[in-house]
N, C-alpha and C positions, 0 to 999 in steps of 0.2 A: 659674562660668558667667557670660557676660555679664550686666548685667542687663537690654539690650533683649530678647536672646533668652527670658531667664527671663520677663517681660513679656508676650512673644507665646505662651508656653509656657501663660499664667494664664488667658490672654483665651480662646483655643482652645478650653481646658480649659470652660467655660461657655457656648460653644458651647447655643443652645438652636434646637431645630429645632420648625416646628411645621406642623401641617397646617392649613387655613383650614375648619375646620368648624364651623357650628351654636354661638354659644354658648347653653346652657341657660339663661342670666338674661338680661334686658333690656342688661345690660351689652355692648359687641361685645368679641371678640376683641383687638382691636388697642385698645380703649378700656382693655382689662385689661392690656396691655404697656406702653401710653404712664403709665399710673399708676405701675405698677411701677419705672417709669426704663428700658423698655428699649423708646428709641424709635430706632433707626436698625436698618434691614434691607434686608443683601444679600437679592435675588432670584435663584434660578436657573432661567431660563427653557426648557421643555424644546425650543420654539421648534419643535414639530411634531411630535416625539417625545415620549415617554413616561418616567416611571421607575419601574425595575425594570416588578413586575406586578401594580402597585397603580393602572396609568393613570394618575397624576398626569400633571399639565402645566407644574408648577412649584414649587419648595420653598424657602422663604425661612429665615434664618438673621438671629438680631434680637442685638441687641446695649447693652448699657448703658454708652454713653460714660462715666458718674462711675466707671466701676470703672474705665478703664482710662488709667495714667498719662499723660501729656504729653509728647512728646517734647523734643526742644534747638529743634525749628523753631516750637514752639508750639502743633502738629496732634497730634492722635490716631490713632494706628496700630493698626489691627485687623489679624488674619494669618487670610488667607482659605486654604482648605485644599479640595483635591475633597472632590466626594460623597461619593468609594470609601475614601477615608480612615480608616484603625482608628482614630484620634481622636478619631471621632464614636462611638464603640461599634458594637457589633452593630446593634442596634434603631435605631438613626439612619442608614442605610448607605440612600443609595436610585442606584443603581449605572443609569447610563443603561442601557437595553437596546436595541440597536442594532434589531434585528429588529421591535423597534415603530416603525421609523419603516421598512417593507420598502421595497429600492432604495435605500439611502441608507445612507452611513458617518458615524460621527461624527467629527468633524475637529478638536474643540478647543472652547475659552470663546471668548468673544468680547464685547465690552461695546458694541459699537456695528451694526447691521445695518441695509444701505440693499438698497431695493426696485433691480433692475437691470431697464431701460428702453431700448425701441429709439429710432430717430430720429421716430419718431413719438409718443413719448412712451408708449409702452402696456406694459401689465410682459411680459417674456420668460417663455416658460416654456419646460420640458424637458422631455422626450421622454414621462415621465409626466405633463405636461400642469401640475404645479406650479410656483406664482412662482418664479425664480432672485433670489438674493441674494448683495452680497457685503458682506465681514465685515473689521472694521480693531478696533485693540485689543486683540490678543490677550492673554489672561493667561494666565500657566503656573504653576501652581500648586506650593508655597505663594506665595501673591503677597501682600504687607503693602502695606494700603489706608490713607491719609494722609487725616483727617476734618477740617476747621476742626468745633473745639469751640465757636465766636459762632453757627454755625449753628442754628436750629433744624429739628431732624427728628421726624418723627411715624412709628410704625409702620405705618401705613397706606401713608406712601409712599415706596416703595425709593430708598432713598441711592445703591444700584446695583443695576442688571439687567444678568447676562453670560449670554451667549445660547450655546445649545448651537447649533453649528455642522454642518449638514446638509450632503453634498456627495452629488452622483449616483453610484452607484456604476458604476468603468466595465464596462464593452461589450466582449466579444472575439466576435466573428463567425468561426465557424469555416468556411472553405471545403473543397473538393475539386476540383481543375480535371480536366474527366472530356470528353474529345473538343471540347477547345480552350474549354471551356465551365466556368462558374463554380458549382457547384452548393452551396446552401447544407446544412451539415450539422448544425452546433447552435447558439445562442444564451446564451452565459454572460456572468455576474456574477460583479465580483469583489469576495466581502463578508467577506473578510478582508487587507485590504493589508499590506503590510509595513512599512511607514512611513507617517508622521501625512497626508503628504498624497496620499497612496493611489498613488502611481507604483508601485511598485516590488512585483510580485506575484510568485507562484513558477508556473511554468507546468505542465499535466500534464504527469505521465509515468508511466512503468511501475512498481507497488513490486515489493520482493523477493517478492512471492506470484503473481507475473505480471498482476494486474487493475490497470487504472486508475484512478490517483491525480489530483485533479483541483486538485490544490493548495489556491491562495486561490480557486479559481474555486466556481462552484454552475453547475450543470449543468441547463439547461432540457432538455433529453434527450440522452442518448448515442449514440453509434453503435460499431459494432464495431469494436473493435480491429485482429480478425483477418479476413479478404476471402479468400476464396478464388471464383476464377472461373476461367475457360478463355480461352487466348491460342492463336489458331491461328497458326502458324507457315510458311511457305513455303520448303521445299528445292529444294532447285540442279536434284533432277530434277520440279520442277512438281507434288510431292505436298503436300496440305496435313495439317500434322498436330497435334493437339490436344496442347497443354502445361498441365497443373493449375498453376497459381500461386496459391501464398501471398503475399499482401501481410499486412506486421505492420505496425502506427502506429510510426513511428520518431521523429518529431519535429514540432512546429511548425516553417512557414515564413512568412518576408516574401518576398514576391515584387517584382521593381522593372519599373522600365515595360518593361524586357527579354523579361520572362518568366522571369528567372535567382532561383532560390530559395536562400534564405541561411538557414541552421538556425538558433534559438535557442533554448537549451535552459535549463534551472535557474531563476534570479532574472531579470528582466526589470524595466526603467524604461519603462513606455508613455511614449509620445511628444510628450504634450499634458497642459496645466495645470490639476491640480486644486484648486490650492488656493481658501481661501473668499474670501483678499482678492481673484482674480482670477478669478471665474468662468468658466468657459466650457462654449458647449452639445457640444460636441465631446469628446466622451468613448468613442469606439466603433473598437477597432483591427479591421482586419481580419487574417486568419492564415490560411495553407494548411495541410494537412497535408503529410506526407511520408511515403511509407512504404517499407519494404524490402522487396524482391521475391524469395522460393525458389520453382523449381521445384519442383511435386509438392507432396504431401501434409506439410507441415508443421505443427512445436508448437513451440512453445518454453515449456520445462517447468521450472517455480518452486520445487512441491512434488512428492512422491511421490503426495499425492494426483490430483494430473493427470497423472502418468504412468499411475498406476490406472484413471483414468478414461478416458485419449483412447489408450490403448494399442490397435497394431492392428499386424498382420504386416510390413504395406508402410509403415509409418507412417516418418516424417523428423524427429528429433524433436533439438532441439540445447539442451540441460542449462543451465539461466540461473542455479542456487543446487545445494549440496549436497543430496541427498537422503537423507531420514534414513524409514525404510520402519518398521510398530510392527503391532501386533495387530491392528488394526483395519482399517491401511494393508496390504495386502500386492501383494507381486510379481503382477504381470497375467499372468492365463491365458492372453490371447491370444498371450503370449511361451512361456509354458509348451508351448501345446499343438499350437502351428505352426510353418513355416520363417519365419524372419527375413529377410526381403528387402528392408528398409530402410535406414538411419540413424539412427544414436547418436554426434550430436557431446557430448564432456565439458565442453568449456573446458576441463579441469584439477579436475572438480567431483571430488566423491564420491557413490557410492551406497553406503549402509550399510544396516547391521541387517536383510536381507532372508534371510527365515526358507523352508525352503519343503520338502514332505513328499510321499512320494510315492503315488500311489496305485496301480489296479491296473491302471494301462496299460504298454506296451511300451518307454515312452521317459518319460526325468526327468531333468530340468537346467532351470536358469534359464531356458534357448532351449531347445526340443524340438529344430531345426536353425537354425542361420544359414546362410546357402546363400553360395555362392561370389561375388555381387557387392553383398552385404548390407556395410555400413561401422561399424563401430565403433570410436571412435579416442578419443584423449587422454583416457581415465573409471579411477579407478579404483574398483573392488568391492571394499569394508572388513566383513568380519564375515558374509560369508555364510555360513549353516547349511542343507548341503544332507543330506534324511534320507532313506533308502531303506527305507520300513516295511518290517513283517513280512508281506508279499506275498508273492504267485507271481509268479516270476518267468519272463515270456515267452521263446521259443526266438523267437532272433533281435533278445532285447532289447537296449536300449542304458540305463546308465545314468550317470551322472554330475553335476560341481555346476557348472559353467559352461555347457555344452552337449552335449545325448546325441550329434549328429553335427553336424559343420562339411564342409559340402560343396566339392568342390573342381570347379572348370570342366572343359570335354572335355580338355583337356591334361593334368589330375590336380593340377592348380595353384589356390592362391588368394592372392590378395595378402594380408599378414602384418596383423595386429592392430597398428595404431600408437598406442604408451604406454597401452595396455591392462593396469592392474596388478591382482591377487587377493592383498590382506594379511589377513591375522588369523583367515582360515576355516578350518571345517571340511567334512569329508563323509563321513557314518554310515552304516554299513549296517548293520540289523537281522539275526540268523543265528539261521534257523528253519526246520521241517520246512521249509514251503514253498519254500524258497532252494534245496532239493537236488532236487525233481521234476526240474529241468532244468537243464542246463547250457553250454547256448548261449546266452549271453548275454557280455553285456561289460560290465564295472564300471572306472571309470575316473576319476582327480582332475580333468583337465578338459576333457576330452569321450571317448565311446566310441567315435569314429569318427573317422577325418580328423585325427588328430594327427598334429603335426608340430614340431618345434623352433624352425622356421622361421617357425609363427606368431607367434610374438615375445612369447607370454604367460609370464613368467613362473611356473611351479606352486608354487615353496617357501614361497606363503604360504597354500598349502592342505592341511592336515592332516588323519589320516584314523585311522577308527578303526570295530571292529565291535564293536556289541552284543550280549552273550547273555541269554538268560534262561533261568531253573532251570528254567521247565516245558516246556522245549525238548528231550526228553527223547529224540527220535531222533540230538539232536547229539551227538559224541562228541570229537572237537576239533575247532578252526579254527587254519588257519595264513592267515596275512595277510603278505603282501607286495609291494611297488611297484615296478616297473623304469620308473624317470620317472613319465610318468603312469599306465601304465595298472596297475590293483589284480588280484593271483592273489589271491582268497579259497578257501581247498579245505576243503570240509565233510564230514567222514567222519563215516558215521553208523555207530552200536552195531550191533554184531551183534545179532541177535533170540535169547533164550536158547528151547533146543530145549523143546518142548513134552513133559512127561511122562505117558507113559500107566500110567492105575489100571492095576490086576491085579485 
């Protein structure tokens, strides 16, 4: 190993930190270093800020020039290292904490800090009302400090002070232009930059769960995502008529003197200088929003959880991640136990794992009905288990595991399910007394009603099977079989043996 480096390796290594408290003897602190030989000390000044949560405002780092060799110029070389540094151990670690200095990032050392002044000579300040400063010197640590050894130093007075570097954090002002008018929506910070000298921040957006992600920003308050109001409309024959619109937050905008809005989305480099060598009070972008417009009742749905939750018969709902449905999550009643007259866009998603059992109504399937101008497209259905307890079964019932009827318009038409797939399911049906009271009913893979080829559902990836059970004792067999979708279950019950009369 070299032997400067092994050198800066020894000196490190001895590192002594210390806090300025109280000595118990008439002796001072720094009287007991300078005896010692360890009279030269770095200062690190927290220059307004704090370290760690101990409030400090400065931590000095002392040194004993005889311990450490000479180099070829004739100087002594100390190897200055951060605070955060496992060098120092655990117990020596005093880690700036940004949040004690609130509104402000840390930006770096700095060994020299001049007050900045207007033409009037009077100090500037910033929008929180604090002197601005700018900052030359930087050091980047490890940085190896060059001592004349003729000098004399006392530990009382810092050989150097490098100054923790303060900078405003910026400003994004968020708009809404609402009837030609500029209405302010929130006021954020951005207290986690991406780079040292805070340009370059990640802007919100939507996560995979559908709520808002606010990136590097801090959020002095939010606003909705989602906007739903009424747009009245005017037809060709002078009727006005009410349209529900969904607005969803789609993006930030820059607007230019035009009024023309330019989306920016992901990593962003604001537009103005923050570094410390060059101050400046301008720090505050402004940004629009932008949002996507559906007519009617819309969701755009992350989890299964929000399907559960916002599910409704007329609901518009377009699938943003795969859904994975569990015990706790389960398929929405309001699908269960109405007509569907809505919207189910997929993307391409998946709905899984949805379990669902029946009880002792007339009608069972995932849909009770989808009616004839209901939409659902590009979704496939993975693992559905649809069960038909040991119910009575109603005259006139429908039952089934994608829907008990799909209704067709007055011409007996409906337009086809497009890329609507059912892989890896089943559909049970329980066989018991009660299954044989009546026998108008219809049992079917996937729907009781309104089937068609034409609907374009694939059925081979729904499987089908009857349950018995031994204390089923009126059963006498079942024959089960499937012509496409629809199920012939025939339940022959036991003769009753004749009754014997005594003598």
């Amino acid at each position: 190993m070299n032997k400067k480096i092994k050198l800066l390796i020894i000196v490190s290594a001895i590192f002594i930190m210390c806090l300025f408290v109280a000595s118990c003897s008439n002796q001072s602190v720094y009287d007991k270093y300078n005896e010692d030989g360890y009279k030269v000390t770095i200062r690190y000044d927290a220059n307004g800020g704090f370290f760690g949560n101990a409030g400090q405002l400065f931590v000095n780092d002392t040194y004993n020039l005889g311990k450490v060799r000479i180099n070829e110029d004739g100087m002594k070389e100390i190897l200055l290292v951060d605070l955060n540094n496992p060098s120092r151990g655990k117990a020596n670690m005093y880690p700036l904490d940004a949040a004690s200095n609130s509104g402000y990032f840390h930006a770096g050392w700095y060994t020299e800090k001049t007050l900045v002044t207007d033409e009037k000579g009077e100090a500037v300040k910033d929008d929180l009302g604090n002197d601005v400063y700018s900052y030359s010197g930087r050091i980047e640590f490890p940085h190896v400090l060059a001592l004349d050894p003729t000098v004399k130093y006392s530990a009382d007075e810092p050989a150097l002070t490098v100054y923790a570097a303060w900078v405003r954090c910026p400003q994004i002002e968020v708009y809404e232009r609402l009837n030609g008018k500029d209405v302010l929506l929130g006021t954020y910070e951005v207290t986690k930059p991406l780079s040292k000298n805070g340009k370059d921040i990640v802007l919100p957006f939507i996560d995979e769960s559908g709520y808002m992600d606010f990136g590097t920003l801090s959020s002095v308050y939010e606003w909705e995502e989602r906007v739903e109001e009424v747009h009245k409309v005017q037809t060709s024959d002078g009727k006005t008529l009410d349209l529900d619109i969904t607005k969803y937050f789609d993006a930030f905008c820059i607007v230019d003197e035009d009024g023309n809005k330019e989306k920016i989305t992901g990593t962003y480099t604001l537009p103005f200088d923050l570094s410390p060598e060059n101050p400046s009070t301008e720090n505050t972008l402004k940004l629009y929003t932008s949002y996507e417009e559906k007519i009617g009742k819309w969701h755009k749905i992350y989890t299964a959880s929000q399907l559960e939750e916002l599910a409704s018969e007329d609901g518009n709902y377009e699938i943003m991640a795969d859904l994975e449905f569990t015990d706790r999550v389960t398929w929405p009643n309001e699908f269960k136990n109405n007509t569907f007259t809505g919207v189910i866009k997929g993307n391409g998603h998946t709905i899984s794992n949805v379990n669902i059992k029946s009880g002792s109504g007339q009608y069972f399937a995932m849909f009770k009905a989808i009616s004839s101008d209901a939409l659902i497209e590009n979704v496939t259905f993975d693992n559905v288990n649809a069960t038909v307890e040991k119910t009575y079964r109603f005259p006139g019932g429908r039952y089934a595991l994608f829907a008990a009827i799909i209704e067709t318009d007055e011409n007996g038409e409906r337009k086809p399910f497009e890329n609507v797939n059912i892989t890896n399911s089943s559909f049970n049906v329980y066989a018991s007394a009660d299954a044989i009271v009546t026998t108008d009913y219809e049992v079917a893979l996937l729907c009781a009603e309104g089937y068609s080829e034409s609907l374009g559902i694939d059925i081979s990836g729904i499987s089908y099977s009857v349950i018995e059970e031994e204390y089923d004792i009126n059963i006498l067999t079942i024959n089960l079989g499937a012509d496409g979708n629809e199920l012939e279950l025939v339940f022959e019950q036991k003769p009753q043996e004749p009754e014997i009369e005594e003598e």
